[in-house]
mmCIF file of the N, C-alpha and C atoms, coordinates in Angstrom:
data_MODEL
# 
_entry.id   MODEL 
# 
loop_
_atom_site.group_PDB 
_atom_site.id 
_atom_site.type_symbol 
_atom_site.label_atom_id 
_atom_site.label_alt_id 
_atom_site.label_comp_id 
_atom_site.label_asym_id 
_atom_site.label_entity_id 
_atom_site.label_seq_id 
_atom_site.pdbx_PDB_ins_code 
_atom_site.Cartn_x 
_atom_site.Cartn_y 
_atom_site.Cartn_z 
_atom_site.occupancy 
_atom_site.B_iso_or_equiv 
_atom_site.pdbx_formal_charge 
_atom_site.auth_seq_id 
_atom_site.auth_comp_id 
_atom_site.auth_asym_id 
_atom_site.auth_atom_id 
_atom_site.pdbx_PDB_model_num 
ATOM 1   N N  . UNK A 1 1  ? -22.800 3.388   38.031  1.00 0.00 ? 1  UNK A N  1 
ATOM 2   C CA . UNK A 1 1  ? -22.562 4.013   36.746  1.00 0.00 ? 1  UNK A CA 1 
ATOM 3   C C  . UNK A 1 1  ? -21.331 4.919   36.850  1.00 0.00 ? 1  UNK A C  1 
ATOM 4   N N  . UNK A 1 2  ? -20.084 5.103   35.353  1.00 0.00 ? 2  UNK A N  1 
ATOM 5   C CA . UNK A 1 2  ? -19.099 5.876   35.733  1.00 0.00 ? 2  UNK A CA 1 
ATOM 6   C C  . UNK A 1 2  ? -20.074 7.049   35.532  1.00 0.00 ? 2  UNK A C  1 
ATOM 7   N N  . UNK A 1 3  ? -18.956 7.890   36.216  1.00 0.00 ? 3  UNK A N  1 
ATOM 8   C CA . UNK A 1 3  ? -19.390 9.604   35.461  1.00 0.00 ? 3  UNK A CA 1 
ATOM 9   C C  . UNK A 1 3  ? -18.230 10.059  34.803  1.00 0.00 ? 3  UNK A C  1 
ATOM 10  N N  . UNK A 1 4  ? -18.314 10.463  34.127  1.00 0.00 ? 4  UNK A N  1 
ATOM 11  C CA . UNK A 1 4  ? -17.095 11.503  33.025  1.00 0.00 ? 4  UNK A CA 1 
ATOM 12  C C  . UNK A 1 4  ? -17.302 12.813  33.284  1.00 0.00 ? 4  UNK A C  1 
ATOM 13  N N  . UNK A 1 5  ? -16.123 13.549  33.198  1.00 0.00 ? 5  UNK A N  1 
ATOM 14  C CA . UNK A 1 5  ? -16.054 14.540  33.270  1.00 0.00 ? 5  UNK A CA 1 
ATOM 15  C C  . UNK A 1 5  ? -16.285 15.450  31.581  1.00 0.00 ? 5  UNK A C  1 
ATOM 16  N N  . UNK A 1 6  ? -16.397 16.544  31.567  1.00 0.00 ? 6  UNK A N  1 
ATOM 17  C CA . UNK A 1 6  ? -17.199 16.968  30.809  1.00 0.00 ? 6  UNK A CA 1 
ATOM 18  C C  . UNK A 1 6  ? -15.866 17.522  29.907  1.00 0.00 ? 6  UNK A C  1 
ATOM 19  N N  . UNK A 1 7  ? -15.699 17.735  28.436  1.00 0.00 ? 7  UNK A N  1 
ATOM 20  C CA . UNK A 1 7  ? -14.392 17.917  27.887  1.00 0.00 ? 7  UNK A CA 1 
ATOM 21  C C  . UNK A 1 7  ? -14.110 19.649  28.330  1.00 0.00 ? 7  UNK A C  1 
ATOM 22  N N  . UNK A 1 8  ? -15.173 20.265  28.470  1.00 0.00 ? 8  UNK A N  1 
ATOM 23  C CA . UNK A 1 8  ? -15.324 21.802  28.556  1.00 0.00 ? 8  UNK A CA 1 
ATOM 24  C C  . UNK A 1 8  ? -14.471 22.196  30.304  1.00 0.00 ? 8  UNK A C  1 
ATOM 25  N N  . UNK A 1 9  ? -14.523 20.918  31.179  1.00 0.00 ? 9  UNK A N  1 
ATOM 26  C CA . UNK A 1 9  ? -13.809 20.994  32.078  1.00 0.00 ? 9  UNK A CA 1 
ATOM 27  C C  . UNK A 1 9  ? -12.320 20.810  32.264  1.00 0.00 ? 9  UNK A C  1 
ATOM 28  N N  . UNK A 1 10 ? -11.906 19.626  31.407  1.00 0.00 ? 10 UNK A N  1 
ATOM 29  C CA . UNK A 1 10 ? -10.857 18.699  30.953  1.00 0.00 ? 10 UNK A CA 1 
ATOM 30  C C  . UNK A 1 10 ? -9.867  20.331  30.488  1.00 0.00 ? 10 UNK A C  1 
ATOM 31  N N  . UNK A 1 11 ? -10.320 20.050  29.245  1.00 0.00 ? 11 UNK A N  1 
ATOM 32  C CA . UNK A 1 11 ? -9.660  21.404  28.414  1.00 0.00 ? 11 UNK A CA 1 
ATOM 33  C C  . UNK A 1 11 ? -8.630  22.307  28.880  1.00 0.00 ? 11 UNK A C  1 
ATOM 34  N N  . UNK A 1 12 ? -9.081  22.710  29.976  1.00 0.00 ? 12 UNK A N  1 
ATOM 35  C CA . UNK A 1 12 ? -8.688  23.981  30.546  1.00 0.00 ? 12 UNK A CA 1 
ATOM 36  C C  . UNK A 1 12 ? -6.762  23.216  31.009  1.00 0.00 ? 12 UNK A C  1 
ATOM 37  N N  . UNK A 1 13 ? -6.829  22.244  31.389  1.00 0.00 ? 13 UNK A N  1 
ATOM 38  C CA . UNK A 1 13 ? -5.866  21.497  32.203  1.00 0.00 ? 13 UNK A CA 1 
ATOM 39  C C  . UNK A 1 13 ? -4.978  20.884  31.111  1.00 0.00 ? 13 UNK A C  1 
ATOM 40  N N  . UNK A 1 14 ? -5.548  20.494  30.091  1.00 0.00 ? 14 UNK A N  1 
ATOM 41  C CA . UNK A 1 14 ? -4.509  19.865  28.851  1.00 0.00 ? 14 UNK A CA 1 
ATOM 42  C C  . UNK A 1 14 ? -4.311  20.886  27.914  1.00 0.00 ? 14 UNK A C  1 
ATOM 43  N N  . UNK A 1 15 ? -4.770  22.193  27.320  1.00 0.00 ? 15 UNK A N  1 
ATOM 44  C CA . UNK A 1 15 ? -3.908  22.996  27.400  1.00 0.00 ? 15 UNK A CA 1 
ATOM 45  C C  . UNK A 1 15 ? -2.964  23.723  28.268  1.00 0.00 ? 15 UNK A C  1 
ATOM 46  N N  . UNK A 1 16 ? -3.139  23.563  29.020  1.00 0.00 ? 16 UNK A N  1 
ATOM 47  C CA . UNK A 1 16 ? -1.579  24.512  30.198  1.00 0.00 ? 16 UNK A CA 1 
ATOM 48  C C  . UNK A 1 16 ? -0.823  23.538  30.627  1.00 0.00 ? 16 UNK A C  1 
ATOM 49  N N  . UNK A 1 17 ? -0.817  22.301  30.231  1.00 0.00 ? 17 UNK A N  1 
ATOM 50  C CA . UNK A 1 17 ? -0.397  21.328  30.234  1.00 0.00 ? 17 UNK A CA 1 
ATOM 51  C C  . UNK A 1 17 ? 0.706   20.848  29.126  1.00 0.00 ? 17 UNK A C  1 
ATOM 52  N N  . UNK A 1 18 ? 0.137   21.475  27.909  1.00 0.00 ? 18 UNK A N  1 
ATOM 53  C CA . UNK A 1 18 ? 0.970   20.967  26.896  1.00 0.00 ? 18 UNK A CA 1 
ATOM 54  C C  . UNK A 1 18 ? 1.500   22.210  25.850  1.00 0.00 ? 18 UNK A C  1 
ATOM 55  N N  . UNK A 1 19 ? 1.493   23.301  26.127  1.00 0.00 ? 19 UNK A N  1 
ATOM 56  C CA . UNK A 1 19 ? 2.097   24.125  26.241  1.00 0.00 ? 19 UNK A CA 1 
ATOM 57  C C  . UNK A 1 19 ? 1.457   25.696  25.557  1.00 0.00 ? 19 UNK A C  1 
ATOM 58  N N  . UNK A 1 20 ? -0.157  25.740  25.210  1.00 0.00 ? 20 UNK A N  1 
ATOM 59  C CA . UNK A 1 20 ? -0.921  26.649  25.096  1.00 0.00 ? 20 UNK A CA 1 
ATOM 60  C C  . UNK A 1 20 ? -1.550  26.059  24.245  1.00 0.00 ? 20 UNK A C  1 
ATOM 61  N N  . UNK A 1 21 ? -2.393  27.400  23.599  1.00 0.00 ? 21 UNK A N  1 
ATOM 62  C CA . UNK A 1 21 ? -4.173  27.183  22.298  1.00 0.00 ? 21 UNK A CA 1 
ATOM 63  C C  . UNK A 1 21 ? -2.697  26.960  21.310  1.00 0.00 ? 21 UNK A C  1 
ATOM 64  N N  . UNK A 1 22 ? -1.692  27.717  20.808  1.00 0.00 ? 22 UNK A N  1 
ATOM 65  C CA . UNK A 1 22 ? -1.048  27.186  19.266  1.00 0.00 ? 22 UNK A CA 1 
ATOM 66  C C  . UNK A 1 22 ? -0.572  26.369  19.629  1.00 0.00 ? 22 UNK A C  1 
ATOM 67  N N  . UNK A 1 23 ? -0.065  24.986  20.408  1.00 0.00 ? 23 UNK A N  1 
ATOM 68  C CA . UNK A 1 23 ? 0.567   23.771  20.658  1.00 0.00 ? 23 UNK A CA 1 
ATOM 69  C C  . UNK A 1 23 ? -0.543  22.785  20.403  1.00 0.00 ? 23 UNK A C  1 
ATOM 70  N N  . UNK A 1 24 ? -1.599  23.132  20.753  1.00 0.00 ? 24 UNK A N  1 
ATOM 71  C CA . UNK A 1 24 ? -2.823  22.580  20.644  1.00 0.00 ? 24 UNK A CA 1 
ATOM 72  C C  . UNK A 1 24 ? -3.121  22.259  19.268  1.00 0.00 ? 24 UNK A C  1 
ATOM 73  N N  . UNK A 1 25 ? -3.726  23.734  18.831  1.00 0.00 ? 25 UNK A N  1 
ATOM 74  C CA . UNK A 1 25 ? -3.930  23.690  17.510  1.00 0.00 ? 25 UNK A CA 1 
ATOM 75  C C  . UNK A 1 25 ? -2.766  22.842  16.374  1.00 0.00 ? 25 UNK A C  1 
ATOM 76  N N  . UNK A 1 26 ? -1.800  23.176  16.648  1.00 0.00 ? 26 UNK A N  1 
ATOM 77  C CA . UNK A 1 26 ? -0.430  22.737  15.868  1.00 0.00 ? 26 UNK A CA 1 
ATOM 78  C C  . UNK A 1 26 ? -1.161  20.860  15.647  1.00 0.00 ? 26 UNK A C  1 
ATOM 79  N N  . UNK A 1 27 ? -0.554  20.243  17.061  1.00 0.00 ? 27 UNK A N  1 
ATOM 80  C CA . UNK A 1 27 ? -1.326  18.779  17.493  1.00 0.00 ? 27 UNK A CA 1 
ATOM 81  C C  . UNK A 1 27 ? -2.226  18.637  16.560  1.00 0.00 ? 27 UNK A C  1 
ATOM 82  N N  . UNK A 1 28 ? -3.422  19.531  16.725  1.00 0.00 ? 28 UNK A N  1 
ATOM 83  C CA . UNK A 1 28 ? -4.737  18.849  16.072  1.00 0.00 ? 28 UNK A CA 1 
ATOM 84  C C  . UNK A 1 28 ? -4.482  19.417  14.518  1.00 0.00 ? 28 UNK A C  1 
ATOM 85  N N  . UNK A 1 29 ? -3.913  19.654  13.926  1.00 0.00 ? 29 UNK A N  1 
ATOM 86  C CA . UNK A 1 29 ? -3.274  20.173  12.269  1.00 0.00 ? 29 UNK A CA 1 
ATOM 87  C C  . UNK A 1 29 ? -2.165  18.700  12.118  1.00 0.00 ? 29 UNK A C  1 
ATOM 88  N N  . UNK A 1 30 ? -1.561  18.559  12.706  1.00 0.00 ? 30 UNK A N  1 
ATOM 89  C CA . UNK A 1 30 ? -0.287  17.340  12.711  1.00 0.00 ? 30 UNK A CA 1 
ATOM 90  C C  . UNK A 1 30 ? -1.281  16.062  12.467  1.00 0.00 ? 30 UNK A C  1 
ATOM 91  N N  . UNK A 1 31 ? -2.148  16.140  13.528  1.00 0.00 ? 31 UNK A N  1 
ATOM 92  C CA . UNK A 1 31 ? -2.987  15.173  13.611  1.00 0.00 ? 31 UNK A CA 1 
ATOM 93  C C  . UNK A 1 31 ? -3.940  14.458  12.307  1.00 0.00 ? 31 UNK A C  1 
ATOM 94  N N  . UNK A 1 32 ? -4.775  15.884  12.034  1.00 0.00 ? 32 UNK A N  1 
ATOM 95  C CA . UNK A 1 32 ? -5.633  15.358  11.121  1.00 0.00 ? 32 UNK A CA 1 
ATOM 96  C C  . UNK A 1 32 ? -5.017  15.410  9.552   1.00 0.00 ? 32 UNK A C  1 
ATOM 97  N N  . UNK A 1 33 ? -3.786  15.780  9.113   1.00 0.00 ? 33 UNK A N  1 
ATOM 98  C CA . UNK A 1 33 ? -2.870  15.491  7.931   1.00 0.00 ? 33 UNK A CA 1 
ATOM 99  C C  . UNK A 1 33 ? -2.513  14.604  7.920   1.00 0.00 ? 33 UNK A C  1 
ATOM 100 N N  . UNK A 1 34 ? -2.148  13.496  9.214   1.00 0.00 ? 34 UNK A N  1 
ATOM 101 C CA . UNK A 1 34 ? -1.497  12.363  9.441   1.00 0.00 ? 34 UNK A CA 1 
ATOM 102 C C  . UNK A 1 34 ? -3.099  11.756  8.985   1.00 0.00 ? 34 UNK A C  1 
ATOM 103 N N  . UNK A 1 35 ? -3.695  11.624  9.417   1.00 0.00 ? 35 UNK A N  1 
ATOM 104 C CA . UNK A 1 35 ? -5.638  10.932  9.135   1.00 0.00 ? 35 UNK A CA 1 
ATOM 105 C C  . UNK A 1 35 ? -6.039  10.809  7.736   1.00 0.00 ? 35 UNK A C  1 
ATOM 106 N N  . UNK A 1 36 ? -5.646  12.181  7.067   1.00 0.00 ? 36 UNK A N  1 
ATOM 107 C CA . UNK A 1 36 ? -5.800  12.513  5.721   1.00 0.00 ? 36 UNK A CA 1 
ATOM 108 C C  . UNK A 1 36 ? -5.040  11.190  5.089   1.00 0.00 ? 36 UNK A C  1 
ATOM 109 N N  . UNK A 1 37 ? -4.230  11.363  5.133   1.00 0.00 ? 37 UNK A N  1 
ATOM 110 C CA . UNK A 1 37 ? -2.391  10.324  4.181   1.00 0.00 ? 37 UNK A CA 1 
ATOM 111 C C  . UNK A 1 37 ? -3.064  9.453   4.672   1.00 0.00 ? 37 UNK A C  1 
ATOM 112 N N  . UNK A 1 38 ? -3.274  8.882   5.492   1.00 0.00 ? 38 UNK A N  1 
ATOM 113 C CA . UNK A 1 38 ? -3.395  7.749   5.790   1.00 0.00 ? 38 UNK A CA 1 
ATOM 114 C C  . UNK A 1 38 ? -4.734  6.977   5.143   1.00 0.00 ? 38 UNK A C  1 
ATOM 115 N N  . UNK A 1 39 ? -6.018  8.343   4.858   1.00 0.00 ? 39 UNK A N  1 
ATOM 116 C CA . UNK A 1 39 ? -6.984  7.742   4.144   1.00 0.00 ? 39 UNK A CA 1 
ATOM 117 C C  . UNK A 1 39 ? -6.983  7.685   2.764   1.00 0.00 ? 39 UNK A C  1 
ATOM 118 N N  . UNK A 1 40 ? -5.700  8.866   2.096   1.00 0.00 ? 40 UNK A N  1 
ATOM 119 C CA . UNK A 1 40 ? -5.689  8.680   0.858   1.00 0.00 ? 40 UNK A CA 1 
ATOM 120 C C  . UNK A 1 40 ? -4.671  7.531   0.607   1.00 0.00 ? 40 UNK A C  1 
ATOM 121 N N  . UNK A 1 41 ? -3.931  6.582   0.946   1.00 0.00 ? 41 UNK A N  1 
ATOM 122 C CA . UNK A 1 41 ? -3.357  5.958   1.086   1.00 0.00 ? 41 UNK A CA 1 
ATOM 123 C C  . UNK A 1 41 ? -4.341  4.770   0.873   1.00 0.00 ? 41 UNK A C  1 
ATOM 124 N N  . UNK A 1 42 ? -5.311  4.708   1.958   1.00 0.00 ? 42 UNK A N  1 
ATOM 125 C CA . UNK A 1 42 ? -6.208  3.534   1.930   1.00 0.00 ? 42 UNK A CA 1 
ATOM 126 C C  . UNK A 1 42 ? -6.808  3.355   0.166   1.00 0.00 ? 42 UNK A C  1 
ATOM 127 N N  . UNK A 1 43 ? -7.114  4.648   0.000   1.00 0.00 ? 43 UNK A N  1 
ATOM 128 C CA . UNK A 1 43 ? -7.958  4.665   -1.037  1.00 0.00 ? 43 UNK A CA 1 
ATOM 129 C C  . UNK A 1 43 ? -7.351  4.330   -2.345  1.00 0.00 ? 43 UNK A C  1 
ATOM 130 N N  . UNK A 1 44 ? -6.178  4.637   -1.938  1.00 0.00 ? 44 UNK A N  1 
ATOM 131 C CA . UNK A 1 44 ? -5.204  4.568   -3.712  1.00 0.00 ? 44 UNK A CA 1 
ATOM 132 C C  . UNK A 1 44 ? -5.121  2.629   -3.694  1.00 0.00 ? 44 UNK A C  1 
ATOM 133 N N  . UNK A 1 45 ? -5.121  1.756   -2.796  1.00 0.00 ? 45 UNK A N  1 
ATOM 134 C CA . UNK A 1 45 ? -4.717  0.862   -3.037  1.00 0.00 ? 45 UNK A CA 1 
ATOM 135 C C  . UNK A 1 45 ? -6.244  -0.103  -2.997  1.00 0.00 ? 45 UNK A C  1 
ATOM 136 N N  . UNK A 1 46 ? -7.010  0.504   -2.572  1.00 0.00 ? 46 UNK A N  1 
ATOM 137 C CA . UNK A 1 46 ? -8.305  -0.276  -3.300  1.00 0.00 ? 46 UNK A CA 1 
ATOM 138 C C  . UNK A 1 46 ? -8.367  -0.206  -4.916  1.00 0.00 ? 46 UNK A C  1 
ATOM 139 N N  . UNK A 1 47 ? -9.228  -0.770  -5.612  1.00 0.00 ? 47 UNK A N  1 
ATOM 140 C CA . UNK A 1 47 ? -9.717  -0.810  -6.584  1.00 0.00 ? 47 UNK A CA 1 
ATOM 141 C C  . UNK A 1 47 ? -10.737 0.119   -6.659  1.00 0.00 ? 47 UNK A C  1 
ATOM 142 N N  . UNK A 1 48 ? -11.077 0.821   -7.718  1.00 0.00 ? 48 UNK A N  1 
ATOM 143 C CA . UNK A 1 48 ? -12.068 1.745   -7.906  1.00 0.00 ? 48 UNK A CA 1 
ATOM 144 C C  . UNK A 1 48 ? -13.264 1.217   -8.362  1.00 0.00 ? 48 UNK A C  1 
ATOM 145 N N  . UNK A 1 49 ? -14.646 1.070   -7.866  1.00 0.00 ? 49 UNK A N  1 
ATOM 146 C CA . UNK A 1 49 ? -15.841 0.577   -8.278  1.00 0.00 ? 49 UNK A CA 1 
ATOM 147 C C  . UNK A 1 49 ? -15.918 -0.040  -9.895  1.00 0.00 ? 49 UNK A C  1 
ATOM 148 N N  . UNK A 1 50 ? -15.846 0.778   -10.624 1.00 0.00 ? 50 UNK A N  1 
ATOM 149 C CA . UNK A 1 50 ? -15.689 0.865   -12.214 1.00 0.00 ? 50 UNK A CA 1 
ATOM 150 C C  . UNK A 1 50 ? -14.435 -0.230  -12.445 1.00 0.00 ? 50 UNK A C  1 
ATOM 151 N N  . UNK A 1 51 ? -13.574 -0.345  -12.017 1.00 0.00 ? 51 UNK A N  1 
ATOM 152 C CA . UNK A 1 51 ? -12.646 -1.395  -12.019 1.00 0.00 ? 51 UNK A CA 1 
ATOM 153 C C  . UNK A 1 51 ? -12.688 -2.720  -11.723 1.00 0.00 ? 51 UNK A C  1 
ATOM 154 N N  . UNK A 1 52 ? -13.639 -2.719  -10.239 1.00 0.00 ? 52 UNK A N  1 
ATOM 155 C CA . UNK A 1 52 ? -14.031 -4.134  -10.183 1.00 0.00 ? 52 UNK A CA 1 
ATOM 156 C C  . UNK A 1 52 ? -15.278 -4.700  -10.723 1.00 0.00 ? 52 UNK A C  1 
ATOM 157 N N  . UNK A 1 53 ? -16.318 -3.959  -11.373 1.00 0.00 ? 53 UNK A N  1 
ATOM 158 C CA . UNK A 1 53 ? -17.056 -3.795  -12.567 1.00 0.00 ? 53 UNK A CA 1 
ATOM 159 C C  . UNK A 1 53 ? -16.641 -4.329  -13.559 1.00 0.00 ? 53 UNK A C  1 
ATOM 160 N N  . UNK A 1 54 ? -15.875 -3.691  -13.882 1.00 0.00 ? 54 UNK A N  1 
ATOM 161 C CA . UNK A 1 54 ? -15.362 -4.001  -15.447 1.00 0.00 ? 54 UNK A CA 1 
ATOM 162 C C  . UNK A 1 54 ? -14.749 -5.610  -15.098 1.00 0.00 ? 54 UNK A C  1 
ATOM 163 N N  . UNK A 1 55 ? -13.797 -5.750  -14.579 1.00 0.00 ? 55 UNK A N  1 
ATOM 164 C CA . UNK A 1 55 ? -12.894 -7.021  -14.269 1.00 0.00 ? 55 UNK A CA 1 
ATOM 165 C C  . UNK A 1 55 ? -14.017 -8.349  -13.472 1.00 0.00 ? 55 UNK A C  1 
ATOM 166 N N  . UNK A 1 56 ? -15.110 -8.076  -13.407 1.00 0.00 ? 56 UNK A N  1 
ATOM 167 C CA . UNK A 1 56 ? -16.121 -9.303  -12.957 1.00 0.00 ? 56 UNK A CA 1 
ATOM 168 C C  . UNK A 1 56 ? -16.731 -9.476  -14.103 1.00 0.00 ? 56 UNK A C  1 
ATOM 169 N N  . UNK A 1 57 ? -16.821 -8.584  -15.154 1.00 0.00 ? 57 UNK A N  1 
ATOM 170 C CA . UNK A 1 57 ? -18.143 -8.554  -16.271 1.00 0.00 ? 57 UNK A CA 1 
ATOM 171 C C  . UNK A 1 57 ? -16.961 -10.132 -17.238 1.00 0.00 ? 57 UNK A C  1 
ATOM 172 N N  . UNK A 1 58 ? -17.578 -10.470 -17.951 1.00 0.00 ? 58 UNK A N  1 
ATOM 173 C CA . UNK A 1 58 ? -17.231 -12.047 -18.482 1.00 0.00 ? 58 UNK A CA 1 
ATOM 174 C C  . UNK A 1 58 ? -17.215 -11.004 -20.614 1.00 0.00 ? 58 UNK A C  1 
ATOM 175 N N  . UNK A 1 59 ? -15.929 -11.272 -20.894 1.00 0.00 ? 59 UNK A N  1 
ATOM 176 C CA . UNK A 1 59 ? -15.472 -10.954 -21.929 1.00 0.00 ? 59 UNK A CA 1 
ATOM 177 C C  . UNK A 1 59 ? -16.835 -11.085 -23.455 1.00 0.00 ? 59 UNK A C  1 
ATOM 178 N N  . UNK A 1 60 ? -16.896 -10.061 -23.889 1.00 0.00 ? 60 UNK A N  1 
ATOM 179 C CA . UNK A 1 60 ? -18.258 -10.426 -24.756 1.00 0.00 ? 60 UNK A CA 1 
ATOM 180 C C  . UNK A 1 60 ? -17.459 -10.032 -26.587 1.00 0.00 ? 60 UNK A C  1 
ATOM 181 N N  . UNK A 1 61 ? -18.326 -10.855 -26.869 1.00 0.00 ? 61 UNK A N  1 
ATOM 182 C CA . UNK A 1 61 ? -17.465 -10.735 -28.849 1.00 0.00 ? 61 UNK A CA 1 
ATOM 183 C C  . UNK A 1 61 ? -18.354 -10.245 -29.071 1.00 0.00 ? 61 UNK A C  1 
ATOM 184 N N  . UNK A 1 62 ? -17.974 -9.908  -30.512 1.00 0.00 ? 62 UNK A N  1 
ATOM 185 C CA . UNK A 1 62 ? -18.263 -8.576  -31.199 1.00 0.00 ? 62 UNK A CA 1 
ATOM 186 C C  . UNK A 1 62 ? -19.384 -9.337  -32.082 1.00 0.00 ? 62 UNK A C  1 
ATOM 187 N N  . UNK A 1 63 ? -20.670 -8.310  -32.590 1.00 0.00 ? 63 UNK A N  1 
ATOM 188 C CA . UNK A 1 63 ? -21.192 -9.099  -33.927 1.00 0.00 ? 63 UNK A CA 1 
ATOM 189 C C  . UNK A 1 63 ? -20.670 -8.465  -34.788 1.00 0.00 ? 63 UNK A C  1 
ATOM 190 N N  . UNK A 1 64 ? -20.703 -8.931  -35.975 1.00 0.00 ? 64 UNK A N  1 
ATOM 191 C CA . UNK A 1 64 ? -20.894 -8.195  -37.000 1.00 0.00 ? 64 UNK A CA 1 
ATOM 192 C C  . UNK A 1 64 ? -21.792 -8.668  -37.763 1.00 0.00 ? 64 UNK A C  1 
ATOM 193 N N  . UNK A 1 65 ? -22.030 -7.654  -37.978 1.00 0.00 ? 65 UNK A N  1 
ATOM 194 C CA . UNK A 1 65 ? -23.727 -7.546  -38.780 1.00 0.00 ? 65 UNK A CA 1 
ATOM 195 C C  . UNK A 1 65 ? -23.283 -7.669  -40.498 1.00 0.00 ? 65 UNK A C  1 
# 
């Protein structure tokens, strides 16, 4: 079986590594804005529920009474 090391160990070494806690933080802010765009992005080019609803339903006429 592998073993992993534990992130609480890791940590200590990839910050002083990459150049402190605000280089870090910065990274993980860069990071999850880039995640964001990228999901609102996904989302703008789907169709919206109500849209593909409407566009499956089969055209209905009118009565008049």
């Amino acid at each position: 079986m592998t073993s992993f090391r534990k992130w609480s160990e890791v940590r200590a070494d990839i910050v002083a590594n990459s150049g402190g806690e605000e280089t870090v933080a910065e990274a993980r802010r860069w990071h999850q804005a880039y995640i964001d765009h990228y999901c609102r992005a996904e989302r703008a080019q789907k169709p919206g529920p109500v849209t593909n609803h409407i566009a499956d339903e089969p055209p209905q006429s009118r009565r008049l009474a």
